[in-house]
LOKOL-683307 format. One record per residue: residue number from 0; x, y, z of N, C-alpha, C in turn; residue in three letters. Coordinates in nm, 2 decimals, decimal comma. Layout:
BEGIN
{NUM {X Y Z} {X Y Z} {X Y Z} ala}
...
This chain:
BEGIN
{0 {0,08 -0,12 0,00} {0,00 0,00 0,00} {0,09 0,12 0,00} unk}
{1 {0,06 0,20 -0,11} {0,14 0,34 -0,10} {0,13 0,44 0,04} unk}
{2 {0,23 0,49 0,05} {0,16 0,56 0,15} {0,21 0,75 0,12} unk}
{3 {0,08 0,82 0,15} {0,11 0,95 0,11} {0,11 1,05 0,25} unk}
{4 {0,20 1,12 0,25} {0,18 1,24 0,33} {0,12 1,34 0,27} unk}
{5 {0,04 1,42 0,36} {-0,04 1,55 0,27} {0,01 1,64 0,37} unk}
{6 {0,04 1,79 0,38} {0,11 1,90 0,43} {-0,01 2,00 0,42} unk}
{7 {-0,11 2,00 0,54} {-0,19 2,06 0,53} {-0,29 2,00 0,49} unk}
{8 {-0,37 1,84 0,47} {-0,43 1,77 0,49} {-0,55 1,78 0,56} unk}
{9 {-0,54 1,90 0,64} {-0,68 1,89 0,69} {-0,75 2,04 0,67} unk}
{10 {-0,63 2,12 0,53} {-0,70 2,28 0,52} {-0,80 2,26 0,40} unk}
{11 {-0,77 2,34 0,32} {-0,88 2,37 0,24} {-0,93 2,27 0,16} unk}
{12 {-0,83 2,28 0,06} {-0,83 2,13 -0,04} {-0,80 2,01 0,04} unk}
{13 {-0,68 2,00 0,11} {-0,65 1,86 0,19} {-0,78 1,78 0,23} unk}
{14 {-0,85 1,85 0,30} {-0,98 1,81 0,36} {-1,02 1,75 0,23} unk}
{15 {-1,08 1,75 0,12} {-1,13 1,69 0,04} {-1,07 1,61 -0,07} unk}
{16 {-0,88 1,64 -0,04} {-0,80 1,51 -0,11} {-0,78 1,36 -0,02} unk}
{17 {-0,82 1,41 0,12} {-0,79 1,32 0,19} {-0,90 1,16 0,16} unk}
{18 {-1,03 1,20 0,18} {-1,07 1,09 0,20} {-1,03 1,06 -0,02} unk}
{19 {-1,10 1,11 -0,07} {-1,02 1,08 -0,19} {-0,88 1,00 -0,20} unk}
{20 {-0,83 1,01 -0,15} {-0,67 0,90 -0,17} {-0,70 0,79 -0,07} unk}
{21 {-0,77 0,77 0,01} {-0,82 0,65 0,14} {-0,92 0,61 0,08} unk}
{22 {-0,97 0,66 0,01} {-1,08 0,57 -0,07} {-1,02 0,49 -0,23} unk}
{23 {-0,91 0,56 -0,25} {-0,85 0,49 -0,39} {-0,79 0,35 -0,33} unk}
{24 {-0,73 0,31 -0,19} {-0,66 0,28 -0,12} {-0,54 0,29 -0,10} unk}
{25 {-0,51 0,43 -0,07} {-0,37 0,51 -0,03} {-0,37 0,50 0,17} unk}
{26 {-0,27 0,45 0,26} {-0,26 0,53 0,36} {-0,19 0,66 0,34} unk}
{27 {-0,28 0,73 0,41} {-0,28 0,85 0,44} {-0,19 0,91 0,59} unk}
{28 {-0,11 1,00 0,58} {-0,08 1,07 0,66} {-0,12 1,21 0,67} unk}
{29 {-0,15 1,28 0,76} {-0,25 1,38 0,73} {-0,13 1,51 0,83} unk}
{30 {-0,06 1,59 0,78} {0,05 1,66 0,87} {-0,02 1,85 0,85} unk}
{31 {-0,10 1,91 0,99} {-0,14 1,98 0,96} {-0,15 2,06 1,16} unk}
{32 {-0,18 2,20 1,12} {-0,17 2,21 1,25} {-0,31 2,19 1,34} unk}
{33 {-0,44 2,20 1,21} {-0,56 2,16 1,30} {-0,59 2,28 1,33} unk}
{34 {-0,55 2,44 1,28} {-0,62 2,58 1,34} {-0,81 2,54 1,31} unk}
{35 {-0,81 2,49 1,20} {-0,96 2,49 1,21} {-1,04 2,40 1,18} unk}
{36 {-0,99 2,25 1,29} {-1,06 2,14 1,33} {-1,03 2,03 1,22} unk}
{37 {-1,05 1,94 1,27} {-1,03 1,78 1,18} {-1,18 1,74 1,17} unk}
{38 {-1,26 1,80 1,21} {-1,40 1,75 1,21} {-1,46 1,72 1,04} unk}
{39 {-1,37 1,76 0,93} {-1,43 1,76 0,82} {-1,37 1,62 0,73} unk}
{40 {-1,26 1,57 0,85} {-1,14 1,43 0,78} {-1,24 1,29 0,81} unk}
{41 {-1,21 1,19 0,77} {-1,32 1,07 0,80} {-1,28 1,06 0,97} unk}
{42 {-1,36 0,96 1,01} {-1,32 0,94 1,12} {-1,32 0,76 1,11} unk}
{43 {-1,20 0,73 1,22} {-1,22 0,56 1,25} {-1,13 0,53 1,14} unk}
{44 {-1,07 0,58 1,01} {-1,04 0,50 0,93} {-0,90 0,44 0,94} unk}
{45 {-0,83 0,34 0,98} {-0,73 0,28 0,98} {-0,61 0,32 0,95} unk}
{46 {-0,62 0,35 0,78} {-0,55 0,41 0,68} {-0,52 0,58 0,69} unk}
{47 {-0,58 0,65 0,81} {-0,54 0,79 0,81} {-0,48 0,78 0,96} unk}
{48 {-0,39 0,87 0,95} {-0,27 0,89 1,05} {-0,34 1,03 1,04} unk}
{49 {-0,30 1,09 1,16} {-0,31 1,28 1,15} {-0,19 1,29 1,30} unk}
{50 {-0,13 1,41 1,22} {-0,02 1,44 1,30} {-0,03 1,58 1,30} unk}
{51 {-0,07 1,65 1,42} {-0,11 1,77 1,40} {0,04 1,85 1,44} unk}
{52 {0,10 1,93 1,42} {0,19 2,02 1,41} {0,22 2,11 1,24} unk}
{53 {0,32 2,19 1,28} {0,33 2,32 1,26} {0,48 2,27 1,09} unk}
{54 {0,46 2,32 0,98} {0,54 2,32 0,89} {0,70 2,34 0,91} unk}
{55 {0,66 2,48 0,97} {0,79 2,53 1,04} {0,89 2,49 1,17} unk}
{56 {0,83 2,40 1,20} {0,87 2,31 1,32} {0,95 2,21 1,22} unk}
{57 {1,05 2,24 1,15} {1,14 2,17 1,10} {1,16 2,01 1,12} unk}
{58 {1,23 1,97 1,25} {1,20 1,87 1,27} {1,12 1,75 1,30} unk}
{59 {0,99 1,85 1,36} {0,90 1,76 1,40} {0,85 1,72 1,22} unk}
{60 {0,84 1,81 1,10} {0,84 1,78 1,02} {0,90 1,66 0,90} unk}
{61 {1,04 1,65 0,97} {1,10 1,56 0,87} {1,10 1,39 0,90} unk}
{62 {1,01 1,40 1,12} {0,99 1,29 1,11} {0,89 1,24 1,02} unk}
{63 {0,82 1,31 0,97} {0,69 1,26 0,92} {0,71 1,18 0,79} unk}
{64 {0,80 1,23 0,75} {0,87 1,14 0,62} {0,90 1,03 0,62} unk}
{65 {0,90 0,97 0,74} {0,98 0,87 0,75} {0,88 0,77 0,70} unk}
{66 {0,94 0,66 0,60} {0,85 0,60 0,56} {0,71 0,59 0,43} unk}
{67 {0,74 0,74 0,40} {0,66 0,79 0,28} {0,69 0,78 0,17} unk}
{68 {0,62 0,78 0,06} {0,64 0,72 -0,09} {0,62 0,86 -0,16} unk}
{69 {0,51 0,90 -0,09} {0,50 1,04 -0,21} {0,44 1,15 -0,10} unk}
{70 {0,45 1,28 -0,10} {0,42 1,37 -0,03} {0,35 1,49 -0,10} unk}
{71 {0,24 1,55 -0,06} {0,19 1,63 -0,12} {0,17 1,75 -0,03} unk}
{72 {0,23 1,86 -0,10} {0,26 1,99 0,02} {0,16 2,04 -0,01} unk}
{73 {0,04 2,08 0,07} {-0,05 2,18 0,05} {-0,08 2,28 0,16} unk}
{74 {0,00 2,26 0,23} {0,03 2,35 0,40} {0,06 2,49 0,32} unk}
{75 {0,00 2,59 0,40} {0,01 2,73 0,35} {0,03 2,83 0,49} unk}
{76 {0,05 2,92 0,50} {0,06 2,99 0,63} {0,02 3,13 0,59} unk}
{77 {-0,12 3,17 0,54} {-0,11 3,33 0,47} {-0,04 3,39 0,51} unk}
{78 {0,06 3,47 0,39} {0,11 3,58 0,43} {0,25 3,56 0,55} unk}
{79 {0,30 3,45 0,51} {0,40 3,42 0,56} {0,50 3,36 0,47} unk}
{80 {0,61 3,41 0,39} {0,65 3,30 0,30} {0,76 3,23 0,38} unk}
{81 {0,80 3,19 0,50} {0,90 3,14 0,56} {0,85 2,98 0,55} unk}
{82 {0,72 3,00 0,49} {0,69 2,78 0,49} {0,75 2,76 0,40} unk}
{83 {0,76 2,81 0,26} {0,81 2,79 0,14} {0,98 2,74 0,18} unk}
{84 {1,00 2,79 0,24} {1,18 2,78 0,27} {1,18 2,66 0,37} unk}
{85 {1,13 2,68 0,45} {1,13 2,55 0,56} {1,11 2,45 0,50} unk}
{86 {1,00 2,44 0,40} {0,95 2,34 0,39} {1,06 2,29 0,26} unk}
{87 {1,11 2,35 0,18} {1,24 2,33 0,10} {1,33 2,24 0,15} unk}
{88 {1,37 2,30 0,28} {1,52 2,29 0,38} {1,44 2,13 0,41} unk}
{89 {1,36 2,11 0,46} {1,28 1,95 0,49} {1,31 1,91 0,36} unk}
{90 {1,26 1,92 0,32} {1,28 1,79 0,22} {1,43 1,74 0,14} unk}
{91 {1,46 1,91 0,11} {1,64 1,88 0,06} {1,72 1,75 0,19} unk}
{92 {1,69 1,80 0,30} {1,73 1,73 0,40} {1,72 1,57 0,41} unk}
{93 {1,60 1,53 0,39} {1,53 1,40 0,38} {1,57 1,39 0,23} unk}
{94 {1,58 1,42 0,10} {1,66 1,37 0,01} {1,78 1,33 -0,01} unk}
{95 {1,86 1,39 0,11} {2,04 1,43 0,09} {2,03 1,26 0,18} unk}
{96 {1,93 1,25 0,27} {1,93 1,15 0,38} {1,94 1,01 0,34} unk}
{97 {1,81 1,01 0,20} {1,78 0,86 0,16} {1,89 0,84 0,01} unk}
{98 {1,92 0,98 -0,02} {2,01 0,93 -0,15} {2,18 0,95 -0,15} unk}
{99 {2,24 1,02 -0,06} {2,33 1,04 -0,01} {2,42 1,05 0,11} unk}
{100 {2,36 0,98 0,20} {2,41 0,89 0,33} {2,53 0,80 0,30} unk}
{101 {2,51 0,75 0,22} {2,65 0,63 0,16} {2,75 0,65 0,08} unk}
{102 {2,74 0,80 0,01} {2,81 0,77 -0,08} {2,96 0,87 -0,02} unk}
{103 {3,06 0,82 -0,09} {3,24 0,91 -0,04} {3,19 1,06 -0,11} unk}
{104 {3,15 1,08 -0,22} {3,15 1,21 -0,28} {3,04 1,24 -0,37} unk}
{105 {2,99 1,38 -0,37} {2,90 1,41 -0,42} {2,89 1,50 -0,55} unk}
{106 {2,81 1,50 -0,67} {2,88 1,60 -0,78} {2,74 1,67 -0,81} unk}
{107 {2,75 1,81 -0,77} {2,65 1,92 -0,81} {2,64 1,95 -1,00} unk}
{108 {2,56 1,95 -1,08} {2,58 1,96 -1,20} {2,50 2,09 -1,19} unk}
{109 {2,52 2,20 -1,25} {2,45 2,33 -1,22} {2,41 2,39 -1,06} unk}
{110 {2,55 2,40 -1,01} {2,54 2,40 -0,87} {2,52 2,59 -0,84} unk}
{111 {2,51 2,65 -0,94} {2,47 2,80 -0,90} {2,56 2,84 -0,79} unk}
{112 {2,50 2,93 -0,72} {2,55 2,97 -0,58} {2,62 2,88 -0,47} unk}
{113 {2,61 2,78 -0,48} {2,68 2,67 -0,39} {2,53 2,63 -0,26} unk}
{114 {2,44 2,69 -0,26} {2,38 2,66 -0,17} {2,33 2,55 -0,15} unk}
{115 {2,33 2,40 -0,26} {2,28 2,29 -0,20} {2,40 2,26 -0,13} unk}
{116 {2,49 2,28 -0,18} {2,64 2,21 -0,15} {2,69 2,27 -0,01} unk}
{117 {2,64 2,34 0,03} {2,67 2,41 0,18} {2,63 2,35 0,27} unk}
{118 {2,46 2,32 0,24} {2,35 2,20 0,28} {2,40 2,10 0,32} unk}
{119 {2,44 2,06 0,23} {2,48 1,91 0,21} {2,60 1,88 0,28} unk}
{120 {2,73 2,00 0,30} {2,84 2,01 0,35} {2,81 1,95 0,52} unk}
{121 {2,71 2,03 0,56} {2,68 2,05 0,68} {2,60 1,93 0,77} unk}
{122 {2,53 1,86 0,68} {2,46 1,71 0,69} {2,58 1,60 0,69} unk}
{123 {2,67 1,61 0,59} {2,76 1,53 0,60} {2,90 1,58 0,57} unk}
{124 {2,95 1,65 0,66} {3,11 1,67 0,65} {3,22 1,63 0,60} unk}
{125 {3,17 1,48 0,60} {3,31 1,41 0,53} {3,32 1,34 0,41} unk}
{126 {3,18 1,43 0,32} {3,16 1,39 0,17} {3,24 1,50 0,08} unk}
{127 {3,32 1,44 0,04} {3,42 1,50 -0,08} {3,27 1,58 -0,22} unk}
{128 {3,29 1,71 -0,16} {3,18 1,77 -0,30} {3,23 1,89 -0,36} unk}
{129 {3,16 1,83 -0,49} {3,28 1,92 -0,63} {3,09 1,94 -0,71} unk}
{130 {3,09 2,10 -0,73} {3,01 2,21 -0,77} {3,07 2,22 -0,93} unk}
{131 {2,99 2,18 -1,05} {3,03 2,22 -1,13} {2,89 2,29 -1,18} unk}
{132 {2,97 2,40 -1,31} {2,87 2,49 -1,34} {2,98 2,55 -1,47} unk}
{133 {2,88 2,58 -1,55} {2,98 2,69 -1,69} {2,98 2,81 -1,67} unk}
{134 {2,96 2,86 -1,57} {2,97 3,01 -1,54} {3,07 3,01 -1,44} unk}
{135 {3,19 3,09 -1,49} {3,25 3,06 -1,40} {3,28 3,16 -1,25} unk}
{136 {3,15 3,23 -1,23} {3,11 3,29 -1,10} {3,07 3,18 -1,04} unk}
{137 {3,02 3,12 -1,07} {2,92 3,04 -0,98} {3,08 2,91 -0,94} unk}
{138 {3,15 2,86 -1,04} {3,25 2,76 -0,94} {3,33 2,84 -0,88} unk}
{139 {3,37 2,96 -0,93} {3,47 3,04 -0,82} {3,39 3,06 -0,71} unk}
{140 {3,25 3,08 -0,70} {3,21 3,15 -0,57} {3,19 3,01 -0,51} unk}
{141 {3,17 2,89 -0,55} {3,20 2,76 -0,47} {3,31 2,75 -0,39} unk}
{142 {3,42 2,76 -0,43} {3,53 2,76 -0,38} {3,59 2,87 -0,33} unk}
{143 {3,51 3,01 -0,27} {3,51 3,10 -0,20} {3,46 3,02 -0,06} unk}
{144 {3,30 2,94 -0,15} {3,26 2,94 0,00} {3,35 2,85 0,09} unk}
{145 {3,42 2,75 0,01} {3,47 2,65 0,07} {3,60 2,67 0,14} unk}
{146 {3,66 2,78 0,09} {3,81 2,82 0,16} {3,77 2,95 0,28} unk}
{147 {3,66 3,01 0,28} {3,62 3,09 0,40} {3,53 3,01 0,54} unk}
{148 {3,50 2,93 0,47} {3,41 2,85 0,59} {3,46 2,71 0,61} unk}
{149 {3,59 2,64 0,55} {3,66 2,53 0,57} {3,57 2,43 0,51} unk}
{150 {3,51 2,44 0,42} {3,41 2,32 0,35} {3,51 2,22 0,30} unk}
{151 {3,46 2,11 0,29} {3,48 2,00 0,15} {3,43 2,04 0,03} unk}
{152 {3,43 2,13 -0,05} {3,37 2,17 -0,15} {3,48 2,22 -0,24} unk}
{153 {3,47 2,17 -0,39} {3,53 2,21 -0,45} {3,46 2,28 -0,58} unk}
{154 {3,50 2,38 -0,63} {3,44 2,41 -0,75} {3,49 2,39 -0,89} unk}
{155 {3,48 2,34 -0,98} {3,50 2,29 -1,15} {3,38 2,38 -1,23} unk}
{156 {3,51 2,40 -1,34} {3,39 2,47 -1,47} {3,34 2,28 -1,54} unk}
{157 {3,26 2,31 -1,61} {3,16 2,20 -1,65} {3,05 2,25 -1,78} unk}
{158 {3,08 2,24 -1,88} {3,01 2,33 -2,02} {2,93 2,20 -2,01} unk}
{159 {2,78 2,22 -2,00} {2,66 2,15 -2,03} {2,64 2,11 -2,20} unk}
{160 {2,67 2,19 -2,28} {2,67 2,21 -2,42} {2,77 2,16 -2,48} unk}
{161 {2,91 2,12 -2,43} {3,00 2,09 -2,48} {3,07 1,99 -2,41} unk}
{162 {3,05 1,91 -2,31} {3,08 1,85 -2,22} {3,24 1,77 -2,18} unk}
{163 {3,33 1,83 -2,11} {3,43 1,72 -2,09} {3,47 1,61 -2,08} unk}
{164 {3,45 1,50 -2,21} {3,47 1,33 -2,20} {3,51 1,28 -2,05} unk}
{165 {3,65 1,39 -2,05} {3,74 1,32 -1,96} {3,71 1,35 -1,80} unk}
{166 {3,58 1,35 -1,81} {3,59 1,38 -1,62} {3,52 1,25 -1,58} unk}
{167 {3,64 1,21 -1,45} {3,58 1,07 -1,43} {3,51 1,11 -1,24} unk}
{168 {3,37 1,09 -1,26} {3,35 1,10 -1,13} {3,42 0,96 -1,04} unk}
{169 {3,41 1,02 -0,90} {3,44 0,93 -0,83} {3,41 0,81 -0,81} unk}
{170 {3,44 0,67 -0,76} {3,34 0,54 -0,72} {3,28 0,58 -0,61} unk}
{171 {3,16 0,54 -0,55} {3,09 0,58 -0,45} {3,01 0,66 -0,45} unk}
{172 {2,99 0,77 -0,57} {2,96 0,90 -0,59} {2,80 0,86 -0,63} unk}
{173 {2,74 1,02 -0,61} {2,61 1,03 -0,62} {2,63 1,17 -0,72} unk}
{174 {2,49 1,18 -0,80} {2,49 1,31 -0,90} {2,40 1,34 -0,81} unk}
{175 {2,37 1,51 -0,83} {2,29 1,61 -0,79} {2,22 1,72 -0,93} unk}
{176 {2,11 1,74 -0,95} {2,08 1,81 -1,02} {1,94 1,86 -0,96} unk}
{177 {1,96 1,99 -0,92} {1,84 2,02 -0,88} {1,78 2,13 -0,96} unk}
{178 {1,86 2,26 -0,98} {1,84 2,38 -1,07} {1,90 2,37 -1,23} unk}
{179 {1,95 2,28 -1,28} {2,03 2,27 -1,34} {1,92 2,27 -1,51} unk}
């Protein structure tokens, strides 16, 4: 049985995707803060979890992952855009977690600003990571961040359009492409 997280599950729309995916036969996790009641979610049904807390509660958020197949963010905070970021920083976090936990080194393809690679620096310290990008702002300022703040990060130019045969990633290694 798949199982879905919904992010805000019990607000506007959630409320009426919820029993929709428990009736396809999805368990449901339902991650919402409950400002205005669960009274509209099924009740009794087996297949729904509800975990009432806050987006921005970072962690209590990333437990909720655990175990999820697919996640659907519908959590909103009017007029707050700090969920948009949090809820980024969760998930990059719980990606870096299930796909990058094992590997010696990590390779950014369109690594822009170095900001996943900072992320990622800081989750796992002792992963060898190399930022490539064809602008070559963006690998110098890699390797700004990494010589001012003592990172593992290295920066490489990398032409998407013309590509260097000869670059051999590492064994162990994992790709990254997020903005790219």
């Amino acid at each position: 049985m798949k199982k879905v997280l919904i992010t805000g599950g019990a607000g506007y729309v959630g409320h009426l995707l919820t029993p929709q995916l428990l009736d396809a036969g999805y368990a449901v996790t339902v991650y919402d803060t409950m400002w205005y009641g669960r009274d509209k979610l099924p009740k009794d049904n087996p297949n729904l979890t509800l975990i009432e807390g806050d987006i921005r509660d970072t962690a209590k958020l990333a437990t909720a992952f655990e175990g999820i197949d697919t996640v659907l963010h519908l959590a909103c905070i009017s007029n707050d855009p700090s969920f948009e970021l949090d809820f980024y920083q969760v998930c990059r976090a719980f990606l870096f977690d299930r796909y990058f936990s094992s590997v010696k080194s990590a390779y950014e393809f369109g690594c822009g600003s170095g900001f996943n690679l900072v992320a990622m620096s800081q989750q796992f310290p002792s992963i060898n990571l190399y930022g490539l990008d064809w602008s070559r702002s963006s690998y110098e300022m890699v390797g700004m961040l990494a010589g001012s703040h003592g990172l593992r990060i290295k920066g490489l130019p990398f032409d998407f359009f013309n590509p260097d045969q000869s670059l051999d990633l590492d064994p162990d290694s994992g790709v990254l492409t997020m903005c790219a």
